[in-house]
N, CA, C and O atoms as a MOPAC input file, in Angstrom:
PM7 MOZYME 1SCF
protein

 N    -37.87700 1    56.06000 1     9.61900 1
 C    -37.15100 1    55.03800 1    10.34200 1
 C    -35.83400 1    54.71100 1     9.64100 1
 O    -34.78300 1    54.78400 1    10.27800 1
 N    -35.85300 1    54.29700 1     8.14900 1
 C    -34.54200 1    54.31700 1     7.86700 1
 C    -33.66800 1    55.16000 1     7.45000 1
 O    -32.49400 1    54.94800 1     7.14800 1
 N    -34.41300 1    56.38200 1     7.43200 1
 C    -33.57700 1    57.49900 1     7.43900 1
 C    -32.40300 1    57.48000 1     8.78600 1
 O    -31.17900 1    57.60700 1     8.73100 1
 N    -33.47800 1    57.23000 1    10.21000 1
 C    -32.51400 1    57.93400 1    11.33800 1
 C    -31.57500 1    56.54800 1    11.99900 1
 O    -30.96100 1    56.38800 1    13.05400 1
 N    -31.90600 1    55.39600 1    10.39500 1
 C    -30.73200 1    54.04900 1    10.67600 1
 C    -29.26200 1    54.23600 1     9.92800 1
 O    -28.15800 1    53.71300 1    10.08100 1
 N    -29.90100 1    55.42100 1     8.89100 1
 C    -28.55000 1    55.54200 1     7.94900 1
 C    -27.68500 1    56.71000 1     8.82700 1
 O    -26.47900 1    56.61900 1     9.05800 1
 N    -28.54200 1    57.80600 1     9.25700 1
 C    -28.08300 1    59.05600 1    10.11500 1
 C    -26.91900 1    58.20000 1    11.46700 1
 O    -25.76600 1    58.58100 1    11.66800 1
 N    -27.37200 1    57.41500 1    11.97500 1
 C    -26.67000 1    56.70800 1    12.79800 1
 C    -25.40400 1    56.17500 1    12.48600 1
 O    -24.37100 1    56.64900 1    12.95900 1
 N    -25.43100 1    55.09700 1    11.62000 1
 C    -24.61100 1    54.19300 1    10.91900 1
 C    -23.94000 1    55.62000 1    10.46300 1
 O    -23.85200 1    56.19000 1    11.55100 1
 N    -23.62800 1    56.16000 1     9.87600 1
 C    -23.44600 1    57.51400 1     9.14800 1
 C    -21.94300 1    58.22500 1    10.41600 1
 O    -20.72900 1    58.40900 1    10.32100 1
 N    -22.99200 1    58.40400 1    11.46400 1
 C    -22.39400 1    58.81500 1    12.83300 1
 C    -21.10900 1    57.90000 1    13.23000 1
 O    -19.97500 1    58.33600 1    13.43100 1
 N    -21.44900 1    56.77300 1    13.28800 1
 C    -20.50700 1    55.43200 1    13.73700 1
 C    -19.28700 1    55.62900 1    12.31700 1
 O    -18.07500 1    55.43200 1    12.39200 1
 N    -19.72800 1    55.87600 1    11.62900 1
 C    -18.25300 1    55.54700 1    10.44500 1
 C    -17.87200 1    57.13100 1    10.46500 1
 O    -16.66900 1    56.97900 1    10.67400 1
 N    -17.96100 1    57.88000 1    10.42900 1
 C    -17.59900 1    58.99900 1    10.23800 1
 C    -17.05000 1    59.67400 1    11.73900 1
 O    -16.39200 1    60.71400 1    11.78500 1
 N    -17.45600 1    58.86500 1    12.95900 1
 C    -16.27900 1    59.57400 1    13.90500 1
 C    -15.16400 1    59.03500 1    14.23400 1
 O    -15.09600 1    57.81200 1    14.11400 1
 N    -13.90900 1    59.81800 1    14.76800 1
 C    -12.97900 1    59.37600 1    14.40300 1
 C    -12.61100 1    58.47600 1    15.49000 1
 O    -13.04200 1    58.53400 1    16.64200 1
 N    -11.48200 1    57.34600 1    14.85000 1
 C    -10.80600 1    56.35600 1    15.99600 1
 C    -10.59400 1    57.02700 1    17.55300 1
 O     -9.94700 1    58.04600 1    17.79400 1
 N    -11.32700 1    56.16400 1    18.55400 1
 C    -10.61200 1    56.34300 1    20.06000 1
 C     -8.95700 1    56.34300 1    19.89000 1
 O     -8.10000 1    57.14000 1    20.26900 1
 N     -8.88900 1    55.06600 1    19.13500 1
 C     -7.35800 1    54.64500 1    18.79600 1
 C     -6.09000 1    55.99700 1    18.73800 1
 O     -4.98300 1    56.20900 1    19.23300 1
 N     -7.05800 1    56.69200 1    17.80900 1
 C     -5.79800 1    57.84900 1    17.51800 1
 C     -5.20100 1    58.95600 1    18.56200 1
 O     -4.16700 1    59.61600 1    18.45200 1
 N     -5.99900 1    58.95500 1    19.42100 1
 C     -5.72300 1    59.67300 1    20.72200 1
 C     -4.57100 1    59.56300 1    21.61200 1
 O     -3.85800 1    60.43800 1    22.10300 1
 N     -4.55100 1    58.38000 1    21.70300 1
 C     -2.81700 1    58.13500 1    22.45700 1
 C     -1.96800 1    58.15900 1    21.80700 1
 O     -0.95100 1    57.92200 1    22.45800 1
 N     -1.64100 1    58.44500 1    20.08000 1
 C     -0.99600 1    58.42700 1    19.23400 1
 C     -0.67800 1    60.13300 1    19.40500 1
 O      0.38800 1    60.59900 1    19.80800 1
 N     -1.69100 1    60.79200 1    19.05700 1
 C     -1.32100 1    62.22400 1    19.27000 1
 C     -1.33700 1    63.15300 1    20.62900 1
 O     -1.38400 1    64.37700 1    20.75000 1
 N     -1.28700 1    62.24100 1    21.46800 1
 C     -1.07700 1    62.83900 1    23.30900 1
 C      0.04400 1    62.25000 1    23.77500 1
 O      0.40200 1    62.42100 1    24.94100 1
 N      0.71400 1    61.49900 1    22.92500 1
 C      1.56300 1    60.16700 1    23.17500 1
 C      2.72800 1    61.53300 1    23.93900 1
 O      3.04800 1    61.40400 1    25.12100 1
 N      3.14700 1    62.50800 1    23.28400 1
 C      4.22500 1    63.87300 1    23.31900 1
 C      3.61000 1    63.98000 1    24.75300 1
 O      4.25300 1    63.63100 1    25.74300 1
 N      2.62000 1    64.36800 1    24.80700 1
 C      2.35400 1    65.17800 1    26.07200 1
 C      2.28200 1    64.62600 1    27.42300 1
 O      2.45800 1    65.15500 1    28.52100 1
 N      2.01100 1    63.55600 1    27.11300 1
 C      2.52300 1    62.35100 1    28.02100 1
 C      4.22000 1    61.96900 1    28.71800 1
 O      4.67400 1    61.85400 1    29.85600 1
 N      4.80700 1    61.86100 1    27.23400 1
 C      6.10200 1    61.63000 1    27.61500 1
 C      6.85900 1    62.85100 1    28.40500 1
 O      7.78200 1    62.67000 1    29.20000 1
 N      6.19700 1    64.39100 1    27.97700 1
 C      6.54300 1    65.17900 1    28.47600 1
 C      6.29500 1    65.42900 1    30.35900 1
 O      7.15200 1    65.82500 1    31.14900 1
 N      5.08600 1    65.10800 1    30.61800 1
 C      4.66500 1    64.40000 1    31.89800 1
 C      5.61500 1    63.90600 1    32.88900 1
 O      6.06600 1    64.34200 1    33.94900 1
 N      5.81900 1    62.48600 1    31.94800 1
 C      6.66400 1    61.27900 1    32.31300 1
 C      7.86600 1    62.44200 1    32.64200 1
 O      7.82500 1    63.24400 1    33.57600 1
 N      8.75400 1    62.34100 1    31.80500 1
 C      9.88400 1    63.04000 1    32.34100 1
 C      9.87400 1    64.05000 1    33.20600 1
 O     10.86300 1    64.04700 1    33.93900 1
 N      8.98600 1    65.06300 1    33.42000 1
 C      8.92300 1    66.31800 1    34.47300 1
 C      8.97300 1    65.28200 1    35.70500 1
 O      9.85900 1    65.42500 1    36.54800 1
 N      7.88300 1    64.07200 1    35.83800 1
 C      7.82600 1    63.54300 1    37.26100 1
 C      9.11800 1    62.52200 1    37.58500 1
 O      9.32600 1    62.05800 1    38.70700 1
 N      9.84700 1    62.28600 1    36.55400 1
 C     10.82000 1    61.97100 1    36.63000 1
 C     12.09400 1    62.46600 1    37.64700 1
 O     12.59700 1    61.99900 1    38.66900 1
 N     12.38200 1    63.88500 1    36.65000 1
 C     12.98000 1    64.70100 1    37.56900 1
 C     12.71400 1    65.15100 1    38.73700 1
 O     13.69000 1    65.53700 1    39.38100 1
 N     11.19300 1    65.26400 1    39.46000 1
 C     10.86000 1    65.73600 1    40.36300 1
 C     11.01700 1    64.34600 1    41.60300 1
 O     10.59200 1    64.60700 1    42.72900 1
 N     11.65000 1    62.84500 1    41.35200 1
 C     11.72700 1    62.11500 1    41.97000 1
 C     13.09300 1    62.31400 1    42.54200 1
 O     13.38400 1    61.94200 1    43.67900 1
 N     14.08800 1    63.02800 1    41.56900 1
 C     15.38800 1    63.10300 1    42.21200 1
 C     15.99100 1    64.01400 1    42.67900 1
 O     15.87500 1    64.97000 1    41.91200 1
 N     16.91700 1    64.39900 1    44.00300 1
 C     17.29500 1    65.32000 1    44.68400 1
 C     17.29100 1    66.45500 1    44.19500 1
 O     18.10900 1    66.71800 1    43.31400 1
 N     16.27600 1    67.51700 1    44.68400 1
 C     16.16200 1    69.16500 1    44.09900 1
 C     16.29600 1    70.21600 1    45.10200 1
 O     15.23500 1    70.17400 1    45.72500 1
 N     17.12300 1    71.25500 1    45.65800 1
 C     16.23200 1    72.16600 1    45.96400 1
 C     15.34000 1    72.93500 1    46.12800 1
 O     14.58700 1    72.75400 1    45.17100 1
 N     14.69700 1    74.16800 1    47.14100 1
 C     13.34500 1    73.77000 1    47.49800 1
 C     12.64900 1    74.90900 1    45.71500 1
 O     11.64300 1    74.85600 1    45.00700 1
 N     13.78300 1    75.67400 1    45.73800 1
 C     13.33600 1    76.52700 1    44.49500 1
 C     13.00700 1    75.66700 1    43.05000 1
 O     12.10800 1    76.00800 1    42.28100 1
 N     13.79500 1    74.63100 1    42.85200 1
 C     13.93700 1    73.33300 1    41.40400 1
 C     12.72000 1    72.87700 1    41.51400 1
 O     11.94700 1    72.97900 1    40.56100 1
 N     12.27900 1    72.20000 1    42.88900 1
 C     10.98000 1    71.73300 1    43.36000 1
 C      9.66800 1    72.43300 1    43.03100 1
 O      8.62100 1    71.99000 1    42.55800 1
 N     10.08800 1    73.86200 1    43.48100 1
 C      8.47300 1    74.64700 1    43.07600 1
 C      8.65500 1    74.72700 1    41.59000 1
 O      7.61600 1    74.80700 1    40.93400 1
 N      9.78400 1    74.71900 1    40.95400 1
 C      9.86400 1    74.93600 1    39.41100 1
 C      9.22600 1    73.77600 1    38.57100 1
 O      8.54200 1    73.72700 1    37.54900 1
 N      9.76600 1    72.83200 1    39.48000 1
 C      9.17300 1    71.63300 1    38.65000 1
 C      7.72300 1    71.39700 1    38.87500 1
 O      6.87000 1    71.11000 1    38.03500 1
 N      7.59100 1    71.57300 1    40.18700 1
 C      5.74500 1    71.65800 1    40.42600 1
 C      4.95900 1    71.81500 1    39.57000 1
 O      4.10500 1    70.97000 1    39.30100 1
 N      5.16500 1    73.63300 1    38.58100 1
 C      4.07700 1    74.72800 1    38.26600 1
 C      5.10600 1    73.78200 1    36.52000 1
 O      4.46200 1    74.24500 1    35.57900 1
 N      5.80200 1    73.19200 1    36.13500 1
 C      5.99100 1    72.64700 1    34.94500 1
 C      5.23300 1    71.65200 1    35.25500 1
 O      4.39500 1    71.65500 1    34.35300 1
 N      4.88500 1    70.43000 1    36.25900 1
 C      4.28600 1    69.26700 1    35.85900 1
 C      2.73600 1    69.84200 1    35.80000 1
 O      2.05600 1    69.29600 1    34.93100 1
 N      1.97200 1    71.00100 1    36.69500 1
 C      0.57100 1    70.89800 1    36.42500 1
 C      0.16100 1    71.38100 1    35.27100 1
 O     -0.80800 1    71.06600 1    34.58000 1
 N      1.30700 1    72.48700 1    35.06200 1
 C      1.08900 1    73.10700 1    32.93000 1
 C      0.94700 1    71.58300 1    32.23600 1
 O     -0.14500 1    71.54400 1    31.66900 1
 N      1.66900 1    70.32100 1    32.08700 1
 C      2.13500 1    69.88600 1    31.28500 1
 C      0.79900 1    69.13000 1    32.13100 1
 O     -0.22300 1    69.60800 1    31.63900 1
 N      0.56000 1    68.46100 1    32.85900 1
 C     -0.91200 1    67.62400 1    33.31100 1
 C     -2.15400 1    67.96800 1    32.77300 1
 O     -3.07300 1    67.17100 1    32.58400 1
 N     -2.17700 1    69.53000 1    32.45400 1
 C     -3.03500 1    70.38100 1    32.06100 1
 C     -3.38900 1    69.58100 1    30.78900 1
 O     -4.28400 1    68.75600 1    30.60100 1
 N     -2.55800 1    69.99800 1    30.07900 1
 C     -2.10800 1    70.09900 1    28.28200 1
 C     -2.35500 1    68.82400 1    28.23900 1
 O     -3.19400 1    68.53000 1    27.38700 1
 N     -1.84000 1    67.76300 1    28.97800 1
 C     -2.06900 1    65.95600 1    28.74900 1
 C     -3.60400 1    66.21200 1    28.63500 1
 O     -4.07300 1    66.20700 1    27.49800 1
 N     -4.28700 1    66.39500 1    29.50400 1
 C     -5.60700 1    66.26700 1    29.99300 1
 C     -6.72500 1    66.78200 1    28.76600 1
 O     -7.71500 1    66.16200 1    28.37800 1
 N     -6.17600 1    68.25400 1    28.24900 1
 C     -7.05700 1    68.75800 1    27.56100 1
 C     -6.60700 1    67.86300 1    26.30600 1
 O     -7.45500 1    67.56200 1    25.46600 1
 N     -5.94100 1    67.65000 1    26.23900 1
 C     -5.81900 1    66.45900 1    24.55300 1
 C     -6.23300 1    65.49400 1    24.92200 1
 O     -6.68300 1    64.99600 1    23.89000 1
 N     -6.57100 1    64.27500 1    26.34200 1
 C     -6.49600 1    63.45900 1    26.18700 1
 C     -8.40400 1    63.46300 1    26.01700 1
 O     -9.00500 1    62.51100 1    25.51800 1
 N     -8.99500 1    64.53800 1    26.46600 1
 C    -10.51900 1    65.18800 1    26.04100 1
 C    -10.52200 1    65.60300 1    24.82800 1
 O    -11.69200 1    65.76500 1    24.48300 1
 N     -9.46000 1    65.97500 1    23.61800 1
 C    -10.33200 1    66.28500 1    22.57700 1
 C    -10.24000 1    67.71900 1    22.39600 1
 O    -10.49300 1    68.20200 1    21.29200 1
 N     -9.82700 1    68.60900 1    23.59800 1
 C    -10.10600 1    69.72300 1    23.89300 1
 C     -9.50500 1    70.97800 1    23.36200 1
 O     -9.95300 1    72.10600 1    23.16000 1
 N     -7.48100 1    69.98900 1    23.08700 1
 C     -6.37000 1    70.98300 1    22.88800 1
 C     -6.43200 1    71.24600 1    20.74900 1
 O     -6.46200 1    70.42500 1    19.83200 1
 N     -6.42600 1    72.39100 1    20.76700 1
 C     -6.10200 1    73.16100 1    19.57300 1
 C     -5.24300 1    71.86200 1    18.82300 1
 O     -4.73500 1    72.01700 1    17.71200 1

């Protein structure tokens, strides 16, 4: 029993801050931000598909960091 109280407690201090996550996605975010930025203001239809296949790469990349996921 107090083995699997220390194993726990153990677990709780040793994983890392939720906190730090928006600190290191904070980039991939801003990168986001600005693609949908540009895609709010007057483009042709070619700028448009360009910016498209850049915001779902960069939604991607937000997503898998904001899981833990990205390298």
């Amino acid at each position: 029993m107090k083995a699997l109280l220390f194993f726990t407690l153990f677990m709780f201090l040793a994983a890392p801050p939720l906190e730090a996550t928006p600190k290191k996605c904070g980039k991939y975010k801003t990168k986001l931000d600005t693609i949908q930025k540009k895609q709010r203001q007057a483009n042709s239809v070619k700028r448009s598909n360009k910016l498209k296949e850049q915001e779902q790469k960069a939604f991607k990349t937000w997503r898998k960091c904001k899981q833990g996921k990205l390298k």
